[in-house]
N, CA, C and O of each residue as an XYZ file, in Angstrom:
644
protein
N       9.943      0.635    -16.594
C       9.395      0.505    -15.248
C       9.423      1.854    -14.535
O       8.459      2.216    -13.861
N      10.549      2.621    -14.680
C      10.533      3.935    -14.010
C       9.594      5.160    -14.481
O       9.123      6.107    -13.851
N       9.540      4.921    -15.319
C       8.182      5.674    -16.246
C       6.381      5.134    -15.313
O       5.475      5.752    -14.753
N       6.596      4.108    -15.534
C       5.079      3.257    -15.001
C       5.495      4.086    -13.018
O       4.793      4.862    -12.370
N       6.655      3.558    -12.704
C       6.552      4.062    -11.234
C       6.769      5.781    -11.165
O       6.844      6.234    -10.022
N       6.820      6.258    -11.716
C       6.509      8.215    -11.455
C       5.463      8.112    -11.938
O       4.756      8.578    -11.045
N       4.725      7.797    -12.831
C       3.057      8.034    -12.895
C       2.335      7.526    -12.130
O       1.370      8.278    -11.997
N       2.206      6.455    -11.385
C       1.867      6.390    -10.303
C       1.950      6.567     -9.196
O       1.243      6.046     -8.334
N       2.746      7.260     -9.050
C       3.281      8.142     -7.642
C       2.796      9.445     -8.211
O       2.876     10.209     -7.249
N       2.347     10.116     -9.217
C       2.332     11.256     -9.607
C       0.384     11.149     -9.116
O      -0.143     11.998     -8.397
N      -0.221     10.181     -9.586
C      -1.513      9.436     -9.528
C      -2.235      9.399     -7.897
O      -3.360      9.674     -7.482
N      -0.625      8.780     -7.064
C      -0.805      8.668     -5.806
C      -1.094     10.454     -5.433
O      -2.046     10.809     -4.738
N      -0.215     11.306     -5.961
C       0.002     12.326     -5.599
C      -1.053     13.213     -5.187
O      -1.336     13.844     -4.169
N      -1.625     13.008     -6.541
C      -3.022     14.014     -7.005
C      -3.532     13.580     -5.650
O      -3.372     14.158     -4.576
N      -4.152     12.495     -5.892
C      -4.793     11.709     -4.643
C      -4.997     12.527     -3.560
O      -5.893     13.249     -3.124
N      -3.669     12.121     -3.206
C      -3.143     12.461     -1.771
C      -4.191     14.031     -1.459
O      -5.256     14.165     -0.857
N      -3.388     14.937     -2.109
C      -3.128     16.557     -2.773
C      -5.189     16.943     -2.446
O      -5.578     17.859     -1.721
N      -6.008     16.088     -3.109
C      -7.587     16.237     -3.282
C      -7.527     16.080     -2.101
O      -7.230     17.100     -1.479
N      -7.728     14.996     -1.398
C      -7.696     14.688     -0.147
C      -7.762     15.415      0.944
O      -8.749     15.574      1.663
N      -6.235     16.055      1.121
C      -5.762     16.653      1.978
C      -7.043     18.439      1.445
O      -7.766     18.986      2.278
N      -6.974     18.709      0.580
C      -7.955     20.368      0.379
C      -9.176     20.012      0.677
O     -10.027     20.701      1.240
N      -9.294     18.554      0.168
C     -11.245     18.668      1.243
C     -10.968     18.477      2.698
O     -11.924     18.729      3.432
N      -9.757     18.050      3.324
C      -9.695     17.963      4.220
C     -10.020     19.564      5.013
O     -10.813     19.854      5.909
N      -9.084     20.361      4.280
C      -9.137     21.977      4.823
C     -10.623     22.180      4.844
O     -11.088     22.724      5.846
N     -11.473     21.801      3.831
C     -13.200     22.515      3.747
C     -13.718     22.145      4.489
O     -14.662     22.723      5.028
N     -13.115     20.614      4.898
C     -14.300     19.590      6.130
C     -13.723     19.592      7.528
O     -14.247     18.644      8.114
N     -13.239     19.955      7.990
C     -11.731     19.533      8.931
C     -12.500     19.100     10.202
O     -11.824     18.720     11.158
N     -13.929     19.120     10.314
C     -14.618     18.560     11.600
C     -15.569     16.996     10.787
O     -15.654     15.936     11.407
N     -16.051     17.146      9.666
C     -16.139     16.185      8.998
C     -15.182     14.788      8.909
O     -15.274     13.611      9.256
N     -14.190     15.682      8.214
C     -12.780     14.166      8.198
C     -12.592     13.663      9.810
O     -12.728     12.479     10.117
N     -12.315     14.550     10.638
C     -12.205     14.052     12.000
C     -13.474     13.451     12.652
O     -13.624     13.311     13.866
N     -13.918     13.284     12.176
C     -15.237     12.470     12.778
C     -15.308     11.170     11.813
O     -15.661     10.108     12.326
N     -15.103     11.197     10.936
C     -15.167     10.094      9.803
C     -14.220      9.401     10.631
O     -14.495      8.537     11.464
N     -12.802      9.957     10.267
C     -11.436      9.534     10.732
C     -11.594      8.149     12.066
O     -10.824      7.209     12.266
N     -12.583      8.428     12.619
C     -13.026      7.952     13.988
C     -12.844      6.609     13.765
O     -11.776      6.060     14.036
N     -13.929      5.940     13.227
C     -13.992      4.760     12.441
C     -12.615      3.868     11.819
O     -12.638      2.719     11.379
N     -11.964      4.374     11.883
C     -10.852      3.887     11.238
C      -9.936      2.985     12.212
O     -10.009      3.391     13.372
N      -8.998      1.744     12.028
C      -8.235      1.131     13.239
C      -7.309      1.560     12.669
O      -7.024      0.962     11.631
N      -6.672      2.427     12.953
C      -5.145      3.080     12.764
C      -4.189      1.703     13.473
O      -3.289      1.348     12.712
N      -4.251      1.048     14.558
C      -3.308      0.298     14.913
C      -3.367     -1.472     14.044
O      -2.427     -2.261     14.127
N      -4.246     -1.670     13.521
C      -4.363     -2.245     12.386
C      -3.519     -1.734     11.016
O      -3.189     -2.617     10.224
N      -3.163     -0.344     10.716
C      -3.015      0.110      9.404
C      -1.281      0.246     10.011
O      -0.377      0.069      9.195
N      -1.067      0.451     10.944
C      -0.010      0.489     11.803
C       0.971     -0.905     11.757
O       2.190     -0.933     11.920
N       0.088     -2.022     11.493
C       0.984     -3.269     11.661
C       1.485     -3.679     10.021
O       2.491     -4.152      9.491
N      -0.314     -3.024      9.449
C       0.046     -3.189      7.889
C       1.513     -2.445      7.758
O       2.401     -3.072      7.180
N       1.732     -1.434      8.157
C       2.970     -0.462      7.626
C       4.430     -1.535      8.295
O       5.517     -1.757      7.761
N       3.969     -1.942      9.420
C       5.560     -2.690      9.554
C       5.543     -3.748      9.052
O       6.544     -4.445      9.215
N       4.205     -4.384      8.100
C       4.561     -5.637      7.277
C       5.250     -5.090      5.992
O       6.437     -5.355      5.800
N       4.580     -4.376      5.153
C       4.927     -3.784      4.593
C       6.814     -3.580      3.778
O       7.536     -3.882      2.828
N       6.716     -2.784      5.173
C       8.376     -2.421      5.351
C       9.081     -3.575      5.555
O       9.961     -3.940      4.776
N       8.798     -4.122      6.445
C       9.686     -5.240      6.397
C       9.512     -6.168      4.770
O      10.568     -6.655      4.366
N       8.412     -6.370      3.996
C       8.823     -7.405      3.055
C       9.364     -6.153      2.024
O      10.024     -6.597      1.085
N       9.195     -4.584      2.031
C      10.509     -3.996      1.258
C      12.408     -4.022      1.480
O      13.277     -3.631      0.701
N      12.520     -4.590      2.729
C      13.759     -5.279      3.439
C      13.966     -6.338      2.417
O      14.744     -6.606      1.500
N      12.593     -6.960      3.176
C      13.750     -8.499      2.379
C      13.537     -8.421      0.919
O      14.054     -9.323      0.260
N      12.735     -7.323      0.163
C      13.134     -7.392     -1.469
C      14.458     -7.205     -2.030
O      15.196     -7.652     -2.908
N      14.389     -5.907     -0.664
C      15.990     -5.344     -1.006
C      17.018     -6.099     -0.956
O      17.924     -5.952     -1.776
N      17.069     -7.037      0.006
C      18.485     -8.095      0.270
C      18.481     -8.954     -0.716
O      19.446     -9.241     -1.424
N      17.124     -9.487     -0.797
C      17.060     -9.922     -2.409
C      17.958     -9.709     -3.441
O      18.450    -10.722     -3.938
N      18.316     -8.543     -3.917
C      18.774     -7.859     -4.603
C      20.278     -8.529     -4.842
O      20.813     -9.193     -5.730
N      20.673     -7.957     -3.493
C      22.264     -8.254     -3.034
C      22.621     -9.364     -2.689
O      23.831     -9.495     -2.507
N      21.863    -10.389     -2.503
C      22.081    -11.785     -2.030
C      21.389    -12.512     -2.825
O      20.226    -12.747     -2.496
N      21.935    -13.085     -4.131
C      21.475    -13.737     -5.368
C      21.305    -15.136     -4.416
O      20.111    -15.439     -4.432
N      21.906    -15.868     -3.784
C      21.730    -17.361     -3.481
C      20.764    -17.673     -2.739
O      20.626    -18.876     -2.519
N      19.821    -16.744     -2.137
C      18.830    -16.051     -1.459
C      17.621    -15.682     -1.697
O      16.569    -15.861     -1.082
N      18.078    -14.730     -3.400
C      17.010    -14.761     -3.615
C      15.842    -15.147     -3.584
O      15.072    -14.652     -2.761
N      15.547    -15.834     -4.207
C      14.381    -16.577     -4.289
C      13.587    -16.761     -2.918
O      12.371    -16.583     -2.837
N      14.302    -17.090     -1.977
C      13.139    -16.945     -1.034
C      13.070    -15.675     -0.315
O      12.082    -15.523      0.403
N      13.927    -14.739     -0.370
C      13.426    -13.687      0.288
C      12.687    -13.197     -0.715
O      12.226    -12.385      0.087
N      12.137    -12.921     -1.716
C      11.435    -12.455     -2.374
C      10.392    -13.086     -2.116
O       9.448    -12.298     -2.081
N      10.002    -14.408     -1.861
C       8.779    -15.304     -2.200
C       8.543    -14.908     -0.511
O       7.465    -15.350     -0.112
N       9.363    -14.141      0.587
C       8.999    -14.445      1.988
C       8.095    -12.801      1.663
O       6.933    -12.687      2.052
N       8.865    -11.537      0.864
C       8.345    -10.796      0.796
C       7.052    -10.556      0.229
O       6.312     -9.689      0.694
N       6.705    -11.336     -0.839
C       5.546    -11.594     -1.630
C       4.499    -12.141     -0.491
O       3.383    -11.626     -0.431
N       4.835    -13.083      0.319
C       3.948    -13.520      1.169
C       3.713    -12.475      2.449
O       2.891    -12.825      3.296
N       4.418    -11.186      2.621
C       3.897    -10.539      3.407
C       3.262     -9.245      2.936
O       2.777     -8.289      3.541
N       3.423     -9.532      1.674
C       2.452     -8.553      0.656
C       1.168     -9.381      0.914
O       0.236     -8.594      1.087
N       0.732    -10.776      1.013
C      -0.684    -11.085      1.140
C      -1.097    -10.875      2.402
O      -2.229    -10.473      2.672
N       0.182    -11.244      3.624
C      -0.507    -10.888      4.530
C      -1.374     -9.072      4.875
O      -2.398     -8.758      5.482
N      -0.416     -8.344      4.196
C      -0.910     -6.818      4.256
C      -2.472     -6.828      3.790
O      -3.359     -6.335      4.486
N      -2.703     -7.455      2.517
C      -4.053     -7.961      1.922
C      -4.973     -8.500      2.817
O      -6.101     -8.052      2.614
N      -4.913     -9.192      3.611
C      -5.758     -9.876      4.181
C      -6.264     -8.787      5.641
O      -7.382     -8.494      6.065
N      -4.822     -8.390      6.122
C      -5.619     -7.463      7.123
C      -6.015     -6.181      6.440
O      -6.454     -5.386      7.271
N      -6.012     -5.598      4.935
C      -6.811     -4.658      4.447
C      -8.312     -5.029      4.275
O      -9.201     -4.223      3.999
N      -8.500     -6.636      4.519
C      -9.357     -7.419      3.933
C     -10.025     -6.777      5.162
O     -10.747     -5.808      4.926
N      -9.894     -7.158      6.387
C     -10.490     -7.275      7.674
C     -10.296     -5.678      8.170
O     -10.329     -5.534      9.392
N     -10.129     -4.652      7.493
C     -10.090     -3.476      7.468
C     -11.594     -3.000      6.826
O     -12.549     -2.462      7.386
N     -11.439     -3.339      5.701
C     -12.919     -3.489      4.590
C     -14.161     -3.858      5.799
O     -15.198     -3.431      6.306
N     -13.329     -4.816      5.814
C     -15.101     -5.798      6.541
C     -15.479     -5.308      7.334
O     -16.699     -5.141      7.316
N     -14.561     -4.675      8.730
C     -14.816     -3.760      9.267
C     -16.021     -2.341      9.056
O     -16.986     -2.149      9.797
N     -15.680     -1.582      7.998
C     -15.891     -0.438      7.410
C     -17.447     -1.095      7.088
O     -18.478     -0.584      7.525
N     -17.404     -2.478      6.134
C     -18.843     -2.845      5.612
C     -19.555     -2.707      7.053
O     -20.327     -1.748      7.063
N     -19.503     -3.352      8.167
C     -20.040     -3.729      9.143
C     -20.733     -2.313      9.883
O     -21.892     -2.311     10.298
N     -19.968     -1.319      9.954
C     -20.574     -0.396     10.370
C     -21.256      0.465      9.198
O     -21.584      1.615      9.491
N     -21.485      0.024      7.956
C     -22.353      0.164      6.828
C     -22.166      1.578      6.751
O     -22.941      2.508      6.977
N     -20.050      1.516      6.103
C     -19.411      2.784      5.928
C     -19.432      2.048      4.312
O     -19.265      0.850      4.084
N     -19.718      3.271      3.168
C     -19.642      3.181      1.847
C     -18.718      4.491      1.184
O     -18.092      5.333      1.827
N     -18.825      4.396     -0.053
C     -18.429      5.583     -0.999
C     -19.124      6.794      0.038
O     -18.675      7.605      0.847
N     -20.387      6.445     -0.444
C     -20.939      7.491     -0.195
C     -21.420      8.279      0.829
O     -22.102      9.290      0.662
N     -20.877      7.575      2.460
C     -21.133      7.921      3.759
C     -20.126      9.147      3.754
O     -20.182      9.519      4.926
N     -19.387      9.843      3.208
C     -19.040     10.764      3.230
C     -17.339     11.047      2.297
O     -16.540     10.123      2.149
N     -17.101     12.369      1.814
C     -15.886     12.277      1.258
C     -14.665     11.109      1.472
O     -14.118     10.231      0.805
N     -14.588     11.817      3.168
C     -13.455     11.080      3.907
C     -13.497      9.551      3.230
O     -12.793      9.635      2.224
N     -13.873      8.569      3.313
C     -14.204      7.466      2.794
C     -14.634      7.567      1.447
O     -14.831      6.429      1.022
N     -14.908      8.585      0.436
C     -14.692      7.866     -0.995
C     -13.188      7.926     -1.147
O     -12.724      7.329     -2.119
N     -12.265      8.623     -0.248
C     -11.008      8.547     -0.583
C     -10.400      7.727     -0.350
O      -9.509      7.199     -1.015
N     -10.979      7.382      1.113
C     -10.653      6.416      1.816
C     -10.270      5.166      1.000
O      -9.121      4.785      0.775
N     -11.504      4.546      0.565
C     -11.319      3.685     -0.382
C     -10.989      3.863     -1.427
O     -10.278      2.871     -1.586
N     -10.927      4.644     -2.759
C     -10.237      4.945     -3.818
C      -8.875      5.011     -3.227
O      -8.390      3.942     -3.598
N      -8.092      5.542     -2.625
C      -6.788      5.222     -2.094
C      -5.873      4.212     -1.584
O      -4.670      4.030     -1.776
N      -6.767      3.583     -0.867
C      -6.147      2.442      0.321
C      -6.398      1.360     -0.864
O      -5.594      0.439     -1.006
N      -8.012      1.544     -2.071
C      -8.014     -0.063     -2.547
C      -7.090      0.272     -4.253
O      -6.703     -0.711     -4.884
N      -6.898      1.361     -4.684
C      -6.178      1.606     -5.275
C      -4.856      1.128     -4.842
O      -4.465      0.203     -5.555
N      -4.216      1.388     -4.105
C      -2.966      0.710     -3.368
C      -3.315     -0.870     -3.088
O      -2.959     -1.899     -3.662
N      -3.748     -0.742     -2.511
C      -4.486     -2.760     -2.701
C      -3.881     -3.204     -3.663
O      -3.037     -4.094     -3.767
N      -4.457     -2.396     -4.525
C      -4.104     -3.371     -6.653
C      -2.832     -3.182     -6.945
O      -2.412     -3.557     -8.040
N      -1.943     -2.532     -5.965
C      -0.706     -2.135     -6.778
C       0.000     -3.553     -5.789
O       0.889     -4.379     -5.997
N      -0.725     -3.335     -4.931
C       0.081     -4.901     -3.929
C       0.013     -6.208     -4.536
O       0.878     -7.083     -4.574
N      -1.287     -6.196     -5.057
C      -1.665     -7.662     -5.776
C      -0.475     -8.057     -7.242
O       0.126     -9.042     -7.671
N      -0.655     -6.464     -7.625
C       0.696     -6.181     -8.713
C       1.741     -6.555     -8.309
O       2.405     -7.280     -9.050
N       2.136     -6.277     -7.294
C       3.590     -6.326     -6.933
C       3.875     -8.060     -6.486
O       4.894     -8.730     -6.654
N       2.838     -8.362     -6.001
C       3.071     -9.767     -4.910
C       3.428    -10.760     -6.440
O       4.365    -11.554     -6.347
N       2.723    -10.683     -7.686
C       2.607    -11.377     -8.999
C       4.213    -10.975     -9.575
O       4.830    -11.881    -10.135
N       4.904     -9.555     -9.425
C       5.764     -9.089    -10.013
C       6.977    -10.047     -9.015
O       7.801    -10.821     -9.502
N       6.795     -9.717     -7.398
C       7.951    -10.761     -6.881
C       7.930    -11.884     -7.342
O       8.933    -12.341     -7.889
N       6.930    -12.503     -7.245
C       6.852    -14.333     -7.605
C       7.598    -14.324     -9.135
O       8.323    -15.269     -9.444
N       7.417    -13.431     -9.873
C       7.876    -13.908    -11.187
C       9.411    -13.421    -11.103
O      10.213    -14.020    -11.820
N       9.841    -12.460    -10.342
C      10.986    -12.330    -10.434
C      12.010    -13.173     -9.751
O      13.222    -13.265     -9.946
N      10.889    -14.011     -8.546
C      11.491    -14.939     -7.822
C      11.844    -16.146     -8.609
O      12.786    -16.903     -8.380
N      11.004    -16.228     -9.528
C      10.977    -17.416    -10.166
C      12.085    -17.783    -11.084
O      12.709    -18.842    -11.032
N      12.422    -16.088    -12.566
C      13.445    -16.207    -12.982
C      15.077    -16.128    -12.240
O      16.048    -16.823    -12.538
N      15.014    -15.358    -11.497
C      16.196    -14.777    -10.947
C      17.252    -14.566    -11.024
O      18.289    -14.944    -10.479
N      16.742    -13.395    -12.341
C      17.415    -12.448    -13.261
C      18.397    -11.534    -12.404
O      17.692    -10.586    -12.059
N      19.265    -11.409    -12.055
C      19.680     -9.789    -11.390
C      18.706     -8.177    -11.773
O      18.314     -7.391    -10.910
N      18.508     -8.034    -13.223
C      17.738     -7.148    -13.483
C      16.715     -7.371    -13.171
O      16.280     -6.634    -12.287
N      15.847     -8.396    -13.661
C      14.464     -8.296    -12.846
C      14.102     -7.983    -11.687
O      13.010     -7.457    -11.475
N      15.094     -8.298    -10.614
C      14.713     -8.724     -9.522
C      14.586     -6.940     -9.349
O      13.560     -6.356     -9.000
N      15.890     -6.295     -9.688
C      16.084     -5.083     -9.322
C      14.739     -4.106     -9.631
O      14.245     -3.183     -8.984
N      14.438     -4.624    -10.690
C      13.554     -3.961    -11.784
C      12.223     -4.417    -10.241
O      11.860     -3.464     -9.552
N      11.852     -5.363    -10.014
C      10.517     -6.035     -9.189
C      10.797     -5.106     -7.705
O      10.043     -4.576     -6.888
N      11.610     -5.170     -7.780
C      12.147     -4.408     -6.172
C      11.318     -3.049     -6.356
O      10.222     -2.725     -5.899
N      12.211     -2.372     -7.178
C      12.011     -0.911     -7.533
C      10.194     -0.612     -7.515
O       9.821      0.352     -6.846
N       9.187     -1.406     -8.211
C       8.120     -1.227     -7.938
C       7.649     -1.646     -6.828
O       6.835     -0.931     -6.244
N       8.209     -3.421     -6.035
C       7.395     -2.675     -4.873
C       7.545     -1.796     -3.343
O       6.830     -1.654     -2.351
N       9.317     -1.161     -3.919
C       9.643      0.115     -3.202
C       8.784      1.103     -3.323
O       8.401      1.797     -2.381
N       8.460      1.212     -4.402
C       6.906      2.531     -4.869
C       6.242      1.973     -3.562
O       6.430      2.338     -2.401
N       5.243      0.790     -4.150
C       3.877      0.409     -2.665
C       4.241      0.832     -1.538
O       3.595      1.519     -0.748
N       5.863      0.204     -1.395
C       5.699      0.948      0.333
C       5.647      2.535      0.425
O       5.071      3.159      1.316
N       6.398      3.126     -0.731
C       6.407      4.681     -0.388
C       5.262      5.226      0.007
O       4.979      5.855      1.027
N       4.445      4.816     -1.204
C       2.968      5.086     -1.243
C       2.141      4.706      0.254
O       1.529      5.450      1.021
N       2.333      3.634      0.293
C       1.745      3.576      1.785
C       2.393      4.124      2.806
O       1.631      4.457      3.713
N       3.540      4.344      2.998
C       3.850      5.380      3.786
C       4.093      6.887      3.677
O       4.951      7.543      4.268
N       3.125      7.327      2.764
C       2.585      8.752      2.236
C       0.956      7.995      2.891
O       0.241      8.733      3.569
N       0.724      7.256      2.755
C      -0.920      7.065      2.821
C      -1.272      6.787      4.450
O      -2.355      7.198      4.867
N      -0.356      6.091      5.364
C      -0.770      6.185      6.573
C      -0.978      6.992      7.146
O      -1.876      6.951      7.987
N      -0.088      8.288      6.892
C      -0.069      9.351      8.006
C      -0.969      9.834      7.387
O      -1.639      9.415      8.331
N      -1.624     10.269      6.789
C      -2.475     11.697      5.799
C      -3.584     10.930      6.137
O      -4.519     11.618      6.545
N      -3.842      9.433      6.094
C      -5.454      9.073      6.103
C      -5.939      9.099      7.615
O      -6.877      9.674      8.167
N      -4.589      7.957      8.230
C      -4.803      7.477      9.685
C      -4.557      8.182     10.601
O      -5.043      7.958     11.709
N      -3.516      9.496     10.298
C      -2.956     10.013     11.749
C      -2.880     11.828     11.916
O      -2.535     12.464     12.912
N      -3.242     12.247     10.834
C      -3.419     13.381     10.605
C      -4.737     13.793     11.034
O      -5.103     14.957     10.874
């Protein structure tokens, strides 16, 4: 698992890293793109987020527990999904694509790249909720401690920078 989580943080990295140097070439571009964006939407995502990396963690330490703080955290992994959902729809609506400009092919290669690692993770709690292994759980934690890192490398650089 620790192998799978540094390559994808290494993955996130690059990302990030492209991002941020077209940012330097475009820097009136991205800020105009940037516009479009509901930062206080991506803002609530980050304290759902965090909070269901809380209750993975107690998870951890509170075996009699388990199980539902994991299954409470998994369920605020969908909620994060759903307002990325209404983030999207957003973006469709003002008939923002790949190709309306850099800012947004990253946009989306990033944010829905992270998406898939949530959908990953929300499948990885439930199953760890399900056995409730001590190692697993630790092992399920540990990746979706990555998602949040990652998204909190990804808020500030997309939304607030």
């Amino acid at each position: 698992m620790w192998v799978l989580i540094f390559s994808e943080l290494a993955v996130f990295g690059a990302g990030l890293v492209l991002f941020l140097v077209l940012r330097l070439m475009d820097p009136a571009g991205f800020a105009e793109a940037q516009t479009a964006l509901l930062p206080a939407l991506a803002g609530t995502n980050t304290v759902v987020l965090i909070t269901s990396g809380y209750l993975a963690a107690k998870a951890m330490h509170n075996p009699a527990r388990a199980r539902v703080l994991l299954i409470l955290a998994a369920l605020l992994g969908v909620v994060f999904l759903v307002l990325k959902g209404i983030e999207f729809q957003h973006k469709a609506a003002l008939g923002i694509t790949f190709e309306t400009h850099d800012f947004f092919m990253f946009y989306y290669l990033l944010t829905g790249f992270h998406a898939a690692h949530v959908v990953a993770g929300i499948f990885i709690l439930l199953f760890v909720a399900y056995t409730r292994v001590p190692a697993h759980i630790q092992t399920g934690a540990a990746f979706w401690h990555m998602v949040d890192l990652v998204w909190v490398l990804l808020f500030p650089v997309v939304y607030l920078l």
